[in-house]
C-alpha positions as CSV (number, residue, x, y, z in Angstrom):
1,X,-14.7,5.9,-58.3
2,X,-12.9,5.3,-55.2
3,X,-9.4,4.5,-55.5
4,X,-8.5,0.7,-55.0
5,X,-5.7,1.7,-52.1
6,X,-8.1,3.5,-50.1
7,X,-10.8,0.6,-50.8
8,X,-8.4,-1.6,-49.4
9,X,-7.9,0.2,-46.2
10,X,-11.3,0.8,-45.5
11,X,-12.1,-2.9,-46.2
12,X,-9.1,-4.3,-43.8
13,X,-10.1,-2.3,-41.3
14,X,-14.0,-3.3,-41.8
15,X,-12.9,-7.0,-41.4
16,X,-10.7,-6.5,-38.4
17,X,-13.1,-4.2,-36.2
18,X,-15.5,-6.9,-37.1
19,X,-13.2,-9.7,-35.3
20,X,-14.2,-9.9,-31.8
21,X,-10.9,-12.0,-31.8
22,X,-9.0,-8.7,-33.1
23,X,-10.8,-6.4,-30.9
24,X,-10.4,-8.1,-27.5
25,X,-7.1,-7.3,-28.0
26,X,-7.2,-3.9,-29.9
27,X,-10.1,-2.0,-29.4
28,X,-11.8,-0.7,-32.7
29,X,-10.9,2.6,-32.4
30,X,-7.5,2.0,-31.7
31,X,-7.4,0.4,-35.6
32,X,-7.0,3.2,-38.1
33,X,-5.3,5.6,-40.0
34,X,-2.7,8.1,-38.3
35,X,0.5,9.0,-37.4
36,X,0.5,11.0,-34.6
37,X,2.2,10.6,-30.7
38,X,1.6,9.1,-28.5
39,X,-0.6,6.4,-30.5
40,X,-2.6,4.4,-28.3
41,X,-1.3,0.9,-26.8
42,X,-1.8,-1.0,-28.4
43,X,-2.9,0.3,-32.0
44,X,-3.6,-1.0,-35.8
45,X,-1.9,1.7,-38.1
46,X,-3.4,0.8,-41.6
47,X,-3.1,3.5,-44.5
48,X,0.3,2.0,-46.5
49,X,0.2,0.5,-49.8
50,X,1.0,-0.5,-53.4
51,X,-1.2,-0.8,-56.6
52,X,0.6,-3.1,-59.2
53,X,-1.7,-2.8,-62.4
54,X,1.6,-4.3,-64.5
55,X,0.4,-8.5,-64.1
56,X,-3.1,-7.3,-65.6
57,X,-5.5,-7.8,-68.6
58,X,-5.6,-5.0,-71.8
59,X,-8.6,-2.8,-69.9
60,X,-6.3,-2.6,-67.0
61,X,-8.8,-4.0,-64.7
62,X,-6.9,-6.5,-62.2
63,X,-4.9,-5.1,-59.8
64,X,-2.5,-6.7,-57.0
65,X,-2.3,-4.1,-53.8
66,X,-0.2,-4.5,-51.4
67,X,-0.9,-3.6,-47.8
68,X,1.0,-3.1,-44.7
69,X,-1.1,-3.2,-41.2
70,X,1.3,-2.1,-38.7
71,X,0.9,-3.3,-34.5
72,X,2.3,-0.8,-31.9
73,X,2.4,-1.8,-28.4
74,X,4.0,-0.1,-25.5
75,X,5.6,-3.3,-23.9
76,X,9.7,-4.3,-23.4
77,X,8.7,-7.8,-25.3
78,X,7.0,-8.9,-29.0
79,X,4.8,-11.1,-26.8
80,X,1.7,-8.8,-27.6
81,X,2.4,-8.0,-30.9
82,X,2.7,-11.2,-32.0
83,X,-0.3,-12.0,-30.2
84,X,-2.4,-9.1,-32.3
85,X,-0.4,-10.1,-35.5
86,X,-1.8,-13.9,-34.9
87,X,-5.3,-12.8,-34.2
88,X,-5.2,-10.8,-37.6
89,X,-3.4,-13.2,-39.1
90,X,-6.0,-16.2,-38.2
91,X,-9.3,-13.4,-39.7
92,X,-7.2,-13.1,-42.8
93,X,-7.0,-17.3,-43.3
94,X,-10.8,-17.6,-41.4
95,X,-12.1,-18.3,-45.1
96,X,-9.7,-19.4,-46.8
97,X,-10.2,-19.1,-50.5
98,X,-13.5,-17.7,-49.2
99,X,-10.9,-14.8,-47.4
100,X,-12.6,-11.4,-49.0
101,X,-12.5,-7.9,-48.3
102,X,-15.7,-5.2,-48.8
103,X,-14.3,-3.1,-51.6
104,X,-17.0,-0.8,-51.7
105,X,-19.1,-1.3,-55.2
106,X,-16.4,-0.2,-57.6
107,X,-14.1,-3.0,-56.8
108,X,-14.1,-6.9,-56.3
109,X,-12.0,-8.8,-53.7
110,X,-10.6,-11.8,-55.6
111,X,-8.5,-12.9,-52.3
112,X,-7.1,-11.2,-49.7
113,X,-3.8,-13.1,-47.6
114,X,-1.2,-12.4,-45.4
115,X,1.7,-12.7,-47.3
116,X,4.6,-11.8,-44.6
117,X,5.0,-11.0,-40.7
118,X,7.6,-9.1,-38.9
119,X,8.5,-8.2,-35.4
120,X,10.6,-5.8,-34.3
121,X,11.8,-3.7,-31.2
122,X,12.0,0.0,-31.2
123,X,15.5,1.3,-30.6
124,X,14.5,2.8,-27.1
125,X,13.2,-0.7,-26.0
126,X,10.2,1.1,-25.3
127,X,7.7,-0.4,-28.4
128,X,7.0,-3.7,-29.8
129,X,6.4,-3.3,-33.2
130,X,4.4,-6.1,-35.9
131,X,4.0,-5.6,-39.4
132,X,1.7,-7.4,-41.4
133,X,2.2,-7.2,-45.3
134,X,-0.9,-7.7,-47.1
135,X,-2.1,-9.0,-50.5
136,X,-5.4,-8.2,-52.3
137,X,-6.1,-9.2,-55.6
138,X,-8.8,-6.9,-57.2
139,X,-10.9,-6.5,-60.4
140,X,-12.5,-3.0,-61.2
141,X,-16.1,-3.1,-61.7
């Protein structure tokens, strides 16, 4: 079974390399998981993230995860970032309640949403950085 963090990854990242609206401004290999310098400018950094199992049913199926998707761009401003942050923002709302995520086949996307948005400067002044936090609400099976 694969673990519902690591489905979660693996299906944000599935929906954002499949937005040409993401990827015009972050190519899909510039969306992934690592921490390593220099990143690439801009980048997705995906891999963060909480499984709450305590607001579930008895067999301790549901689960809320929560997701952080964070932007890095080499630039003095937050103009980018936030650019990148709106792009993943408006994939994440595309369906609405219809929002879902690819879980893999041991999982089920109940919704997916963007619950917060941040966007900070680096101390240097040299980085704009977004972060995205994430809900997915998820039944096993």
């Amino acid at each position: 079974m694969t673990g519902i963090e690591t489905a979660v990854q693996t299906g944000l990242r599935g929906l954002l390399i499949a937005s040409a609206d993401v990827t015009d401004l972050v190519p899909a290999d510039s969306i992934l998981d690592r921490h390593q310098r220099p990143n690439p400018s801009p980048v997705i950094v995906l891999g963060e993230a909480l499984a709450d199992w305590s607001d579930t049913d008895i067999a301790r199926r549901k689960v809320r995860v929560f997701a952080d998707i964070h932007i890095w761009v080499r630039e003095q401003s937050t103009e980018t970032a936030k650019r990148i942050s709106g792009a993943v923002a408006l994939v994440l709302a595309a369906g609405g309640t219809k929002a879902r995520i690819d879980l893999g086949e041991d999982w089920h996307c109940g919704d997916v949403f963007l619950a917060s948005a941040r966007h900070l400067r680096d101390a240097g002044g040299e980085l704009s950085h977004g972060i995205l936090s994430v809900q997915v609400l998820a039944k096993r099976g």
